[in-house]
N, C-alpha and C positions, 0 to 999 in steps of 0.2 A: 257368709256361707255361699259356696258356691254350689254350679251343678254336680260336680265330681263328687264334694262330701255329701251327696246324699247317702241315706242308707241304700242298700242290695235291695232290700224288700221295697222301696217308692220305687225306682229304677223297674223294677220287674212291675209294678202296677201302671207306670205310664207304660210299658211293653204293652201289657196286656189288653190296655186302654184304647191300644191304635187300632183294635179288632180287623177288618182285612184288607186294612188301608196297605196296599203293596209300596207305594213309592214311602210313606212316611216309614215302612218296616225296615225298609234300606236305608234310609237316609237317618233312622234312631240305631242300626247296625254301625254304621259307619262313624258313628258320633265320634266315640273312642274306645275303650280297650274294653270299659268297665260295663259298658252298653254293649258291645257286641259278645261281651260274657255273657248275659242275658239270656241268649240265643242258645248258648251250652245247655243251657238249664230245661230244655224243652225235650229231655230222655233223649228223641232220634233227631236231631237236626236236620236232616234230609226229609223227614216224614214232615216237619213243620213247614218247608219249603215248599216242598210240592201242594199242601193242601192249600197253599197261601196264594198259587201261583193258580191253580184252579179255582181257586174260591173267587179269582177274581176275573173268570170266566177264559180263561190260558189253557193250551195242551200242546203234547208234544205231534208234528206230524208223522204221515206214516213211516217216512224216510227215517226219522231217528228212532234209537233203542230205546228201554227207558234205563236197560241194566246200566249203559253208561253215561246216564244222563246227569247232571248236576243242577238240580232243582237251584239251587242258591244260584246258579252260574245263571239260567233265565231269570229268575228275580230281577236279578241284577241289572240283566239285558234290557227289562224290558223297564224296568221303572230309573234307567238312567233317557232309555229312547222316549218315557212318558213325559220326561221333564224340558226335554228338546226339541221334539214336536209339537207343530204348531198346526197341522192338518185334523180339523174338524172332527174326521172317521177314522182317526192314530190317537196317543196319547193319551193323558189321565182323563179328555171326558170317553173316551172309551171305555177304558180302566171302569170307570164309574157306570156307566151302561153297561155292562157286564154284571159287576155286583150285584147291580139289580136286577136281572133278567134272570140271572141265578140264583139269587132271593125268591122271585115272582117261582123260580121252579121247585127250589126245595116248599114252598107254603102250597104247590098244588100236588106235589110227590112226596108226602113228608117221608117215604123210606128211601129215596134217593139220597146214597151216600155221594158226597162230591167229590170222590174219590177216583170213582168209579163210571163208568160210560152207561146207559142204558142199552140194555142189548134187544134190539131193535127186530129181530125175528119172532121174538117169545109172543106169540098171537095175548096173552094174558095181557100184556103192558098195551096193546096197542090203543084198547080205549083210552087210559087216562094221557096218552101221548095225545090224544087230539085234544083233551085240554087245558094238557101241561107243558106245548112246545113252544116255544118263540123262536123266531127265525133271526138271527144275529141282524144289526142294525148295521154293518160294513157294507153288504152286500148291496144297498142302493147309493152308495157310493164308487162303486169298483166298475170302470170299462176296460175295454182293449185299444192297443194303439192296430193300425194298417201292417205291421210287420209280425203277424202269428207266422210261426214256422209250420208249414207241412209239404210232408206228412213227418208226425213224431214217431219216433221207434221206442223209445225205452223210459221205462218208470221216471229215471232221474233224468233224462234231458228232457219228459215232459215238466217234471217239475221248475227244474232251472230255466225252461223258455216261461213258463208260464208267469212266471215271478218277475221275469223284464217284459214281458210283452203287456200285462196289465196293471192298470193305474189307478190310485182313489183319485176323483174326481176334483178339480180345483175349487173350493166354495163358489170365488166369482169368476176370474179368469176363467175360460175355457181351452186355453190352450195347457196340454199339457205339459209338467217340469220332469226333469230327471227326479227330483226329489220326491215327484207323487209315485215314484214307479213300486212297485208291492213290494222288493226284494229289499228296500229300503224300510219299511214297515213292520219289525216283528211282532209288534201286536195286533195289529190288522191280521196279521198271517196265521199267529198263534193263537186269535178266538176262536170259540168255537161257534161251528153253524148253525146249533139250534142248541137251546137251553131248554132242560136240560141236554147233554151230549150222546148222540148214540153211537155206538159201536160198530156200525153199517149206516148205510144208505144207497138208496135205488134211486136213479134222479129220472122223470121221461123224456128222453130227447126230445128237444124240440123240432128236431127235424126226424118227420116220418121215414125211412127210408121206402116204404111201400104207403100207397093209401090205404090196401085193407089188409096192411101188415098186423101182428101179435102185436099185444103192450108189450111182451117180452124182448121182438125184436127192436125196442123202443126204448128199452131202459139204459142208463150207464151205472155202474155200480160200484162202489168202494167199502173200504173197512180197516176199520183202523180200532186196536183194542182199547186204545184211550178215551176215544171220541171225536167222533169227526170233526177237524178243523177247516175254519177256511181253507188255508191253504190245501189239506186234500181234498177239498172240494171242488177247489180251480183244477187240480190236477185230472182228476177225474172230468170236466167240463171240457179240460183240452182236447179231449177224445171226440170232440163236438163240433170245437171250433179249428178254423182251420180249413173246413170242405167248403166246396162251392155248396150255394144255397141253390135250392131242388124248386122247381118251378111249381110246387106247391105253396112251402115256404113264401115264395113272392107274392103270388096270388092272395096267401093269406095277409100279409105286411101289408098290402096295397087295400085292405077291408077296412073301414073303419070299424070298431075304435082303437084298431091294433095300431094304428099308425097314421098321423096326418101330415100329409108330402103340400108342401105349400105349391099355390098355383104357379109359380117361378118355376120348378121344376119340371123340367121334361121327359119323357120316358126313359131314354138314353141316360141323364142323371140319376135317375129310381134305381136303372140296373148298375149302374158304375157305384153307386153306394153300398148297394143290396149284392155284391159279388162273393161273399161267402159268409158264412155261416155266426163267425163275429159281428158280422155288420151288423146283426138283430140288438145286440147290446148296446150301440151305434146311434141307432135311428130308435129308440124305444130308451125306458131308463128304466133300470134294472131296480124291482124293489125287493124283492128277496126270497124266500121257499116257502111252500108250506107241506105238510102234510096233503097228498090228494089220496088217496087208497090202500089199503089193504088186502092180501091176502094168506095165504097158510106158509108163503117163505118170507112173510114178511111185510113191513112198508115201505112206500113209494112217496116221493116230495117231485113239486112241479115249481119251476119259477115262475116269478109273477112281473108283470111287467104292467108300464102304463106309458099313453103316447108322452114324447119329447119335445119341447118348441124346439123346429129345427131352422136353421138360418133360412132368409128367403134366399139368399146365392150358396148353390150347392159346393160350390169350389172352397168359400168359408169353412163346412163341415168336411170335406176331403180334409183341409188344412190343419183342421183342429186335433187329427188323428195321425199327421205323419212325422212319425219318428224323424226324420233327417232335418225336421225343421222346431225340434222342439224347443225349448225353455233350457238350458244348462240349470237353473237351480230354482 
């Protein structure tokens, strides 16, 4: 007896069995004919798709529809990219960090459909958001290289710089590969940012534009009916990076515990590092968002950061960030 004569009914119990394991769901689709009939049997097969693709922490950003979107077609994407990446904050231990950050959310939100985004203005939700969020685990993996374009003009040419200009992190190398760069990543790109996912976000610029400027004139903000994904999150971040850094900014970077510049460096080094607004992700290592406040339109998420060993030769760290000299693969 082989796997083929099995009955329809076992066939459908090992389906059932892989609960929302994404790669093994593609990979028992693909078996063959009699397996990926299986999948017929689930009444809407696009509605299976999408909740599978979510379930394991995936969305669409703000750039695409969902009317014509083909749930099966990411599936696909993403758990053929989970089997061939090898980047630590990509792939199925992502995959797997995800499940469970959206496990950890549905067990503190039990009416959180995972369907669905949390909508993020409704002052009722905001308490249990402060104890049902987690901040996706990509995000202390992800820098910028030396070449952010500004100034950006439009939705989609920020998104498409944004996606070659930042990189996950090499585990040990430090120099970065073409192959860490985000646009190569669509599961990096297609987590979402905090678990569970909200339908808005207010972020506070890190850079003041006034000292006794409004929080409002301090905020950047996005919205996305799915739920905010990494990648709209970079996008919206772009709006940030890119300016020169405000002699605030510096002042503050040069404080400890924001920042420890080894004694090798000379003033002239501090500001050739610290020349805009990227460079905070740079010289710091970016650990991820969290919720910081509230009010009547809504909440607000602030990154979190913590100091970098940075090289004693500051020319090593210029080096480590410039495009023209990176890694092909």
């Amino acid at each position: 007896m082989t796997f083929l004569d099995l009955p329809n009914e076992l066939l459908l119990f090992i389906k059932n069995d892989l609960g929302r394991d994404l790669v093994a769901h593609v990979c028992y689709f693909k078996l063959c004919a009699r397996t990926e009939a299986c999948y017929d049997d689930v009444g809407a097969p696009s509605a299976f798709w999408k909740r599978l693709v979510r379930a394991n922490g995936l969305g669409l950003s703000q750039l695409e529809t969902e009317t014509v979107t083909c749930w099966r077609k990411i599936a696909f994407q993403c758990a053929e990219h989970a089997q061939a990446c090898e980047h630590p904050a990509c792939g199925e231990r992502t995959l797997e960090d995800n499940r469970l950050l959206v496990q950890k959310a549905e067990a503190e939100w039990p009416y959180w459909n995972v369907l669905e985004a949390v909508p993020y203005r409704l002052p009722r939700v905001l308490t249990r958001l402060y104890r049902a969020e987690y901040s996706s685990t990509i995000f202390s993996h992800i820098d910028f290289t030396n070449e952010f374009p500004s100034p950006l003009h439009s939705e989609l040419r920020r998104a498409v710089d944004i996606t070659k200009c930042a990189f996950l992190r090499p585990e040990i190398a430090r120099q970065w590969r073409v192959s860490d760069v985000m646009q190569n990543h669509p599961i990096a790109l297609r987590s979402f940012a905090s678990f569970p996912p909200v339908d808005g976000m207010k972020l506070i610029n890190p850079r003041p534009f006034e000292i006794d400027g409004s929080l409002s004139d301090r905020l950047l903000e996005t919205d996305s009916p799915g739920g905010i994904t990494v990648h709209d999150f970079l996008i919206m971040l772009s709006e940030y990076l890119g300016r020169a850094m405000s002699c605030f900014e510096l002042y503050e970077l040069d404080c400890p515990p924001f920042l420890v510049i080894p004694s090798t460096w000379t003033r002239d080094d501090i500001l050739s590092a610290a020349s805009w607004s990227g460079s905070r992700f740079q010289l710091m290592k970016w650990k991820g968002i969290q919720l910081a406040g509230h009010d009547s339109d809504g909440a607000w998420f602030e990154s979190n950061f913590e100091p970098e060993q940075l090289p004693d030769d500051p020319k090593e760290h210029s080096h480590m960030y410039s495009s023209w000299n990176h890694l092909p693969h």
